[in-house]
C-alpha positions in Angstrom: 4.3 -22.8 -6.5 0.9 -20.6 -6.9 0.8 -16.9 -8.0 1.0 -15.6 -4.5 4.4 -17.6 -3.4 6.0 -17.1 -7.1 5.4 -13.1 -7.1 6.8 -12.8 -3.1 9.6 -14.7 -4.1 10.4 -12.4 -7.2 9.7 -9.3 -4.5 12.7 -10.9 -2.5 15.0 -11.6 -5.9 14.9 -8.3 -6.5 15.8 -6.8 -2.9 18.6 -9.3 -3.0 19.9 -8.2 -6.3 18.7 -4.8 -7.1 22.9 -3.1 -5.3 23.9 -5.2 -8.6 21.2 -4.1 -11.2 22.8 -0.4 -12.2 21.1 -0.4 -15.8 17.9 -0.1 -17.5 18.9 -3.3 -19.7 19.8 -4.6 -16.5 16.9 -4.0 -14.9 14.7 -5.4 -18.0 16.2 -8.6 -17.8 16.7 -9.1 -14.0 13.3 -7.8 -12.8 10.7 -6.8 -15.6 11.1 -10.2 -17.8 10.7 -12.7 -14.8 7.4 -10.3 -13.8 6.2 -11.1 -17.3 6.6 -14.4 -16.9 5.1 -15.0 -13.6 2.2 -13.4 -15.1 1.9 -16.8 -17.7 3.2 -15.3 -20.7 6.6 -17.0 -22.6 8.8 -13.5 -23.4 10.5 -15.7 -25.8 7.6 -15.9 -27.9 6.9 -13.5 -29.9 3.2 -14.5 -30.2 2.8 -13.6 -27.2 5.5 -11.0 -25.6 7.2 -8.6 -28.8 9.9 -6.3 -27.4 11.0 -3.1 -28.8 7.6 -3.4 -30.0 6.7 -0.9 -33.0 3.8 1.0 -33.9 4.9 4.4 -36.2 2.6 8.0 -35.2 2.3 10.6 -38.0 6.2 11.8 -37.6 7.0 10.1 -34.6 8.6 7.1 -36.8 10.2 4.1 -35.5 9.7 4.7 -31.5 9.8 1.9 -29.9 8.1 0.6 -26.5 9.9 -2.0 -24.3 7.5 -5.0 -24.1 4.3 -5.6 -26.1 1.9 -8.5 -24.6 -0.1 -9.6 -27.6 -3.3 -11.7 -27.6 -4.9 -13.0 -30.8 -2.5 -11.1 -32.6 -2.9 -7.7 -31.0 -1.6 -5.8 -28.0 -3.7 -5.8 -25.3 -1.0 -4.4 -21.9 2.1 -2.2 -23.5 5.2 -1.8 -20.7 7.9 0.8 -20.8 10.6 0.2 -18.6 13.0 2.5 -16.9 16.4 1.7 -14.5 14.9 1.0 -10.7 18.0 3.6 -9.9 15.8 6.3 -10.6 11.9 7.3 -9.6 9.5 6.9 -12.2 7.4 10.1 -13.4 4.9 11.5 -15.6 7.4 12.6 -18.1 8.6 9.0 -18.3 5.4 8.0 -19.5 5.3 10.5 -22.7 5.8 7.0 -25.2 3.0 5.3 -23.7 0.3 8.4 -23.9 1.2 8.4 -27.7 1.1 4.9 -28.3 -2.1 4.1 -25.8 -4.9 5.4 -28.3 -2.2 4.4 -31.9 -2.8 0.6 -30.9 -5.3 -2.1 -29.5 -4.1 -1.9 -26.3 -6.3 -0.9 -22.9 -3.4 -1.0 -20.4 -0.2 0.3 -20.1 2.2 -0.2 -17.7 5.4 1.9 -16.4 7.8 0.5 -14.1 11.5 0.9 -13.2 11.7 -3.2 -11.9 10.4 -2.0 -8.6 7.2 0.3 -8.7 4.7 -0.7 -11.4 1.8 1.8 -12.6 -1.1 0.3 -14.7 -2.7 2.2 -16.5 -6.2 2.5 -18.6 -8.7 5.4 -20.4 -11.2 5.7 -17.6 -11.4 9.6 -18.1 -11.6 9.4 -21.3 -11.8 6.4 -24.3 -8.8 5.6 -26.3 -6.8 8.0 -24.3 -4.6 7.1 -21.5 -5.5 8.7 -18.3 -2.9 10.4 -16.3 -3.0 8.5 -13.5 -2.8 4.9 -12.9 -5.4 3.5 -11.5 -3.1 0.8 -9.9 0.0 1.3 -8.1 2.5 -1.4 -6.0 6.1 -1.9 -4.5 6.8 -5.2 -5.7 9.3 -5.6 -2.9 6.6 -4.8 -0.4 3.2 -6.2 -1.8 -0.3 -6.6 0.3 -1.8 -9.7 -0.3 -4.5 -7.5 -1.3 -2.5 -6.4 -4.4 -1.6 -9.9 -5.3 -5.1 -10.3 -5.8 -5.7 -7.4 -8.1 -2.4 -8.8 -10.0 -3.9 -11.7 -10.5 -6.2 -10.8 -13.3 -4.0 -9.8 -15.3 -2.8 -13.6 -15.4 -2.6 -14.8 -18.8 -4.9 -17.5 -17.8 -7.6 -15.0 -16.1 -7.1 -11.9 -18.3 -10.7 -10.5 -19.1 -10.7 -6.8 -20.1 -14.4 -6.7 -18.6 -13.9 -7.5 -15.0 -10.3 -5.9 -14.8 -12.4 -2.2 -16.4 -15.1 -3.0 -14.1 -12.5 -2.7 -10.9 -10.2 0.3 -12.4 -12.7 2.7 -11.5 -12.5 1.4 -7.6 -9.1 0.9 -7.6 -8.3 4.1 -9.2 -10.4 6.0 -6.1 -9.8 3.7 -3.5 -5.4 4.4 -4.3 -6.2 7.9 -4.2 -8.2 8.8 -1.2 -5.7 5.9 0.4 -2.9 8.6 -0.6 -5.0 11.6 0.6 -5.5 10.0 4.1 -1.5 9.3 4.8 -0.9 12.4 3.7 -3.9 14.3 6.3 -2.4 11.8 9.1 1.3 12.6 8.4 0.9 16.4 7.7 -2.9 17.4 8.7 -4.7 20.4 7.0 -6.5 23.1 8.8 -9.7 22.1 7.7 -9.0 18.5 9.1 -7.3 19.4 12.1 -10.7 21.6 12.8 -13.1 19.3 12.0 -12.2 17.5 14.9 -11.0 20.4 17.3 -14.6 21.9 17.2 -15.9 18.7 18.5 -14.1 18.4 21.1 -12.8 22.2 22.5 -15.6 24.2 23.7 -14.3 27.5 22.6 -13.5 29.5 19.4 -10.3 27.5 17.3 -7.5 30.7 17.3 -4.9 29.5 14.8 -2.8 28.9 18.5 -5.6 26.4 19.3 -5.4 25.0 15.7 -1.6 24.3 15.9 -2.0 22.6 19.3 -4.6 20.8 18.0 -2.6 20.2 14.4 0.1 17.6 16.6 -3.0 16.4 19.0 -4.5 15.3 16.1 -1.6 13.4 14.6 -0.2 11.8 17.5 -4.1 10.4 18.5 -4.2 8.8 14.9 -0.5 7.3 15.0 -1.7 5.8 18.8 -4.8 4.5 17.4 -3.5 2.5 14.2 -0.6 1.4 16.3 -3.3 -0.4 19.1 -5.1 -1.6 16.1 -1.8 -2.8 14.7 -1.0 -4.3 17.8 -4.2 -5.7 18.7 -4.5 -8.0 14.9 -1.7 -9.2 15.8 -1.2 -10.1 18.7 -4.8 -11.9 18.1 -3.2 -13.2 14.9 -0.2 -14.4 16.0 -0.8 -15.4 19.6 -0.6 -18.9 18.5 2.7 -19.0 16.8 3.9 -17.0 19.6 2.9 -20.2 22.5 4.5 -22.4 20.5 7.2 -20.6 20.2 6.9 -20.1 24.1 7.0 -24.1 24.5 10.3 -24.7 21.4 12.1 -21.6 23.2 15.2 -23.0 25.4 15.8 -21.0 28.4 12.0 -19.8 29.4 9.6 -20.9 32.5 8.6 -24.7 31.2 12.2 -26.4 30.9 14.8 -26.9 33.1 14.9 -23.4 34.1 13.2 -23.7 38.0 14.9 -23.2 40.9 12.7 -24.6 43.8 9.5 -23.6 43.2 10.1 -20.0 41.9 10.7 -19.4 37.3 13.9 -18.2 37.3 12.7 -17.0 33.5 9.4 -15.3 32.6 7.9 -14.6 29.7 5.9 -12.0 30.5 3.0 -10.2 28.1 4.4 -7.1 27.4 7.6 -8.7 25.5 5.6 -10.7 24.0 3.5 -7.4 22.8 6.7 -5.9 22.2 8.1 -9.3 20.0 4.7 -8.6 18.1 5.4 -4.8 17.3 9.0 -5.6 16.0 7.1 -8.4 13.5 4.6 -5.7 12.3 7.5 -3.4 11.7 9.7 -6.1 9.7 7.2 -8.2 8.1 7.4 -5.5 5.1 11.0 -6.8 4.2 11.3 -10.2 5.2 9.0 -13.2 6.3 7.2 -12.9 10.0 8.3 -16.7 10.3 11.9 -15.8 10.4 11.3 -13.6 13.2 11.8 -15.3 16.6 12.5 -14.3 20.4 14.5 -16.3 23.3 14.1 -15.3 26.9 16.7 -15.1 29.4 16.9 -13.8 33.2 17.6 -9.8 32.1 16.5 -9.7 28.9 14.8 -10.4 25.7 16.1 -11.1 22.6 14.7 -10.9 18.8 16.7 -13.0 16.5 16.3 -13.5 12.9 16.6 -17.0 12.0 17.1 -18.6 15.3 20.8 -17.6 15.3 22.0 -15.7 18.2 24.7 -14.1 15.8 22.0 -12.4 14.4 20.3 -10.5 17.6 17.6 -8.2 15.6 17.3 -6.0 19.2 16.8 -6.9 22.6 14.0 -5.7 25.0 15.1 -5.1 28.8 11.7 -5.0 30.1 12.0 -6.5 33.7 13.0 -3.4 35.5 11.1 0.0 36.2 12.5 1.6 33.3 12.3 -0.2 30.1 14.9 0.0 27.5 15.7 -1.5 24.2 19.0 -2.4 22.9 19.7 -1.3 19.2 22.6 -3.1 17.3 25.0 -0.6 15.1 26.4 -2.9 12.2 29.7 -3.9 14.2 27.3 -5.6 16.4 27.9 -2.7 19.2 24.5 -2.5 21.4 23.2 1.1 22.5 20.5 1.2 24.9 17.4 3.5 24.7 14.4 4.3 27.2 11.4 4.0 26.2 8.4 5.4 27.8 5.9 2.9 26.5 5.6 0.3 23.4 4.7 2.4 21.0 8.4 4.1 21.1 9.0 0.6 19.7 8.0 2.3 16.0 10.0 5.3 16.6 13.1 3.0 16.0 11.4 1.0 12.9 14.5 2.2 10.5 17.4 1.1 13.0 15.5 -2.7 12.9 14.9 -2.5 9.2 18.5 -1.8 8.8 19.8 -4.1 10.9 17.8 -6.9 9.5 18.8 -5.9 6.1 22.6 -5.9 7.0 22.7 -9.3 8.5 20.9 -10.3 4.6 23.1 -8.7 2.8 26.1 -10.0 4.4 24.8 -13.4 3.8 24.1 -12.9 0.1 28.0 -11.6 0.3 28.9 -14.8 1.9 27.0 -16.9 -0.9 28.9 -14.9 -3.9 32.1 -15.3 -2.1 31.7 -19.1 -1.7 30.5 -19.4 -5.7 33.0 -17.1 -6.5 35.5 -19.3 -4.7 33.9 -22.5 -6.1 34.3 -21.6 -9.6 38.0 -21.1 -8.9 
């Protein structure tokens, strides 16, 4: 299994278990120790991983930090660990300031199991810089990130090209968090930089409040076409042969005379691409398929029709989708065009996630049963 494969699969270990993980020992052992290790080094040896690892400040004796990665007998990445049950903060991070500049060590690295933050002295030497210049979800990582990960491999560690990309990171996560939050909650001084473009008279604060949700809803359209667009360029093969596996659609045994009795037409299929896009950050895309039938379109995770992710009723003049509650009932909403298929992104993540979770319940009932 590469690096890529082994860190998605820990992303998905921890969503499975992290209801069961309530404790910051718990947490250590369930979530930061396998990271560790998928990063090459043995955290049973101490030559390489020392835990509660010890290095006494002035009157601060005997503190201890978490995990110590050690190379050539020093530290080079220190980690303190907190329970994934709570957010991780500044304040959290008070150990590692002290420690960052008493040791060897150029990174640090908070995490709660879930969140990591590396950290390094880009602002100033031999003293840890408040923020991290690298930041991930483990449970929802880019490939991008993987990447960036990657260095710190055991096998490709090298201080000088991991410094020599902090810098960019570090600026590249931060105007990344200034632009969600402009396109989520725009400032005046955004909002008018593109009003005067585009109104011909004075911007009133009237104007600028019109043009404050203008402004916003044009940028959520335009990621979602380019959203849509990647994908459905992406994906359009899986999707045909999909189309040709499906039972029930225009190429089997479906034809009465010389009229489909079932089309697939393009717009479900945009629509099956927009419900992938929205899922993809919890599970894989491949578990994500549709089948067709005479009034509407279903998305199913896994290929079992027990496990209907929505359903798309797009073959009359008003559209609808069906939403599943999690006794199965179906409630049917109108939408005005695909792009009110994100408005519903939480009821799909949910549903997808109670379907998993009721099979991990299954699972432990069955061992539970088995050991018996």
């Amino acid at each position: 299994m590469d690096f890529k494969d082994a860190i998605k699969q820990l992303g998905d270990r921890v969503i499975k278990l992290k209801s069961q993980v309530l404790t910051e020992e718990a947490t250590k052992n369930a979530f930061i120790m396998p990271f560790i290790k998928e990063l090459g080094y043995d955290v049973f040896n101490p030559l390489e991983v020392i835990p509660e690892f010890v290095a006494d400040i002035g009157i601060k004796q005997g503190e201890k930090i978490d995990y110590a990665i050690i190379k050539d007998g020093a530290p080079i990445i220190l980690i303190e660990c907190k329970c994934h049950t709570g957010p991780l903060s500044v304040q959290n991070a008070s150990q590692l300031f002290r420690y960052f500049h008493a040791t060897k060590a150029k990174f640090s690295i908070l995490t709660n199991g879930i969140e990591y933050r590396f950290y390094t002295d880009l602002v100033e030497p031999n003293r840890m810089d408040e923020k991290p210049f690298f930041v991930f979800d483990i449970t929802e990582m880019k490939d991008t990130q993987i990447e960036e990960l990657k260095k710190f491999h055991k096998t490709n560690f090298d201080f000088t090209k991991i410094v020599n990309t902090a810098s960019e990171l570090k600026y590249t996560n931060e105007l990344k968090l200034l632009i969600n939050q402009e396109l989520n909650t725009p400032s005046p001084d955004f909002v008018k930089y593109f009003a005067k473009q585009i109104y011909p008279g004075f911007v009133t604060q009237k104007i600028l409040e019109q043009f404050t949700e203008l402004t916003k809803k044009s940028f959520t359209q335009y990621i979602n076409d380019i959203i849509t667009d990647r994908l459905k360029s992406a994906l359009n093969k899986e999707a045909e042969s999909q189309k040709l596996e499906t039972p029930n659609i225009e190429n089997e045994n479906s034809i009465i005379g010389d009229e489909p009795k079932i089309v697939t037409t393009q717009e479900e299929i945009d629509g099956f691409l927009i419900v992938k896009s929205i899922l993809r950050q919890i599970i894989p895309v491949n578990r994500i398929v549709y089948r067709d039938a005479q009034t509407y379109f279903s998305i199913l995770l896994d290929d079992n029709n027990r496990k209907t992710i929505c359903r798309l009723y797009f073959n009359t003049s008003k559209k609808q989708i069906g939403l599943f509650d999690s006794n199965k009932k179906e409630s049917k909403i109108e939408l005005s065009s695909l792009d009110d298929l994100y408005s519903h992104a939480s009821t799909l993540l949910e549903t997808v996630r109670n379907y998993d979770n009721k099979k991990i319940s299954t699972e432990a009932e069955f061992e539970q049963s088995s050991n018996n």
